[in-house]
N, C-alpha and C positions, 0 to 999 in steps of 0.2 A: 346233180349228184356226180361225184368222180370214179373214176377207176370202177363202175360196175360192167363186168361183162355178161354180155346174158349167155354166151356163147362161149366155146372155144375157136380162135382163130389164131391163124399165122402171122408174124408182123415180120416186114422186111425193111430195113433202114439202110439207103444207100447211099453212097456219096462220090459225087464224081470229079477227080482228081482235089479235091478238100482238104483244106485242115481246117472244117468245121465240123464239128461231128455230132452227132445226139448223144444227150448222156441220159436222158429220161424223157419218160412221155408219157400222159395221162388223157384219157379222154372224157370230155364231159357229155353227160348221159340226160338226155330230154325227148320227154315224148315218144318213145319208142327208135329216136333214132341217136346218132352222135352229135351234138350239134358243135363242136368243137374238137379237137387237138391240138393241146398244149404241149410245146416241146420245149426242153432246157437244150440250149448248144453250147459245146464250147470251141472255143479259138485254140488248137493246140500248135497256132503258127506261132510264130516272133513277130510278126506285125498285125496290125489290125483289118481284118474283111469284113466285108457285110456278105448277104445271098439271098438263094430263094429256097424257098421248104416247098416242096409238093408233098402234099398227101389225096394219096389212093384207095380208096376202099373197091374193092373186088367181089363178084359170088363165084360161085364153085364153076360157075362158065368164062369166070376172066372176064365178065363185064364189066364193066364200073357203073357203079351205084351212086355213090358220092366222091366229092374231093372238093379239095381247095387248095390253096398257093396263097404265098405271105413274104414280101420282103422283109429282113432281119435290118436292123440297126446297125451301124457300124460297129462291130465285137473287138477289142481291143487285144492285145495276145495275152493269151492263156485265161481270159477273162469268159464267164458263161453269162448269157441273157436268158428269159423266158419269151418265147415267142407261140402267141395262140392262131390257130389256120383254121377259121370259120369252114365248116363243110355245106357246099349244096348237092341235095340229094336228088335219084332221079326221083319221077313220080312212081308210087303205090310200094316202095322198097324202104326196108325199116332194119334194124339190127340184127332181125331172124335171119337176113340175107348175106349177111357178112360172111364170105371164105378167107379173106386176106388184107392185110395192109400192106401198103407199101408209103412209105416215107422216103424223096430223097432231097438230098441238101444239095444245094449248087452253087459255089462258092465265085462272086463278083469278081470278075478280075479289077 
């Protein structure tokens, strides 16, 4: 299932010196926890990058619960990919435990 949140949480998307950016993101929802993050990026360089996504899930103590990391395809300029970032979660921690996302892009030199 997509886009169900059981929660409200904060998402943060960062990018460090990038012209790649997220322009959406959906999570897919199994089992009590997220087992994925799909992100749409785009190139808003003049030439073509590729990168890395990190995703972060956090609890209300700034631990991390789950993540994953995903290198991107070479993105072409001004062109968008869909890029998925498998999550692994720690042990006995499920979606009830989610305070925050953080996503950030990191653009290949």
């Amino acid at each position: 299932m997509k886009n169900r949140l059981i929660k409200p949480f904060t998402t943060s998307i960062s990018t460090i010196t990038s012209e790649l950016k997220a322009v959406s993101i959906s999570l897919t929802y199994n089992a009590n926890r997220y087992s994925s993050v799909d992100i749409i990026v785009k190139n808003y360089g003049a030439v073509s990058y590729s990168g890395i996504i990190y995703v972060i899930l956090k609890d209300t103590s700034e631990i991390v619960i789950a993540s994953g990391s995903k290198t991107t395809d070479t993105i072409t300029a001004s062109a968008t990919t869909s890029v998925s970032v498998s999550l692994t979660w720690a042990p006995n921690k499920t979606v009830n435990d989610i305070a925050s996302i953080l996503i950030i892009i990191v653009q290949a030199s």
